[in-house]
C-alpha positions, 0 to 999 in steps of 0.5 A, a space after each residue: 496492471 490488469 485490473 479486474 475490478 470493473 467497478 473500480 475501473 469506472 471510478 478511476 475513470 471518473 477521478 480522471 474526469 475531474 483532472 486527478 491522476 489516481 495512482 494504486 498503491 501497495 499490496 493490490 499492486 504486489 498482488 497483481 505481480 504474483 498472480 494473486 487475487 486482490 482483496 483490497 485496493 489503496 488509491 493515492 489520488 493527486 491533482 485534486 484540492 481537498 477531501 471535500 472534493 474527492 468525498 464528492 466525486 466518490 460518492 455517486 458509488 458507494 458509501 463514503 467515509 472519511 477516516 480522519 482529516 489527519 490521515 486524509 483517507 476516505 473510504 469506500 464502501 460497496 456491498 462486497 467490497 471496500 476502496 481506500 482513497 487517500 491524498 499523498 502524505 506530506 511526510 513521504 511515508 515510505 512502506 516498508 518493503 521495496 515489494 509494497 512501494 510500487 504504484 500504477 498510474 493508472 492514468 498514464 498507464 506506467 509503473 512508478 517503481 523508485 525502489 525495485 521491488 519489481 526486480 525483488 519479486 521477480 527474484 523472490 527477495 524480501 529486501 527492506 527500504 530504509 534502515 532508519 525507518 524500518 527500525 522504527 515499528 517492532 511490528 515489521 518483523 511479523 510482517 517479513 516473516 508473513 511475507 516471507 512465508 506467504 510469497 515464498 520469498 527469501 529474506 535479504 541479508 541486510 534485511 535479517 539482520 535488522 529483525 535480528 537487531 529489532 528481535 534484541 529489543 525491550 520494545 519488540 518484547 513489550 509489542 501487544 497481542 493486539 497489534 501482533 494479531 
């Protein structure tokens, strides 16, 4: 993955100093794929003990923030841009698209792709990850037509079908104007 952020270069290099294996995460990595600017930039960060730790490291650059001990996410702050830290979640969270479960290991400098969404954008195919999971938020029929529309992608067939199912539902109908904006 190129990446052009040369400030977020050094600070990947100084979590690897401290024995960490930062890992991008998510839209900067599909972005990257699709030859788009990157806006933001989310780090897991594994081989570190607590947020203290990584608060510490981070700090030499920038303002630290962290957003919450439940989320485990710190954030930091520079002049023109912010940088999502976070430990991996206990629960395995799994995005919603296979387009956004892709990581780089920046350290070891290989794509970790256990769903194919390198395959997806290469075929121009937005295709969902889990049934179960995708069904849960109402929200992520917004966000397959977003992408859809903003990718040029085509929708996966399977995937139709469960907005279609979502559509159907009293909670899609009852989504806030908040969370739709």
């Amino acid at each position: 993955m190129k990446i052009n952020d040369i400030f977020l270069k050094k600070v990947l290099n100084k979590l690897i100093e401290h024995k960490a294996t930062p890992i991008l995460v998510g839209g900067c990595v599909r972005d990257s794929f699709l030859n788009i600017a990157v806006k933001d930039y989310d780090v897991e960060v594994y081989g570190l003990n607590t947020l203290e730790e990584l608060e510490e490291i981070l700090k030499e650059f920038g303002s630290v923030n962290l957003v919450g001990k439940s989320f485990g996410i710190v954030k930091l702050s520079t002049k023109t841009m912010e940088y999502d830290f976070s430990f991996p979640r206990l629960e395995n969270k799994i995005a919603d698209f296979t387009i956004n479960s892709i990581g780089y290991d920046y350290k070891n400098k290989i794509y970790l792709d256990p769903f194919y969404g390198l395959k997806d954008i290469e075929e121009r195919i937005l295709r969902h990850i889990d049934d179960d999971t995708f069904t849960e938020d109402p929200l992520r029929v917004y966000r397959a037509i977003q992408f859809i529309a903003r990718f040029d992608f085509v929708l996966d067939i399977q995937t139709f079908k469960l907005c279609k199912q979502i559509v159907q539902t009293d909670e899609f109908l009852s989504l806030s104007k908040e969370r739709i904006y």
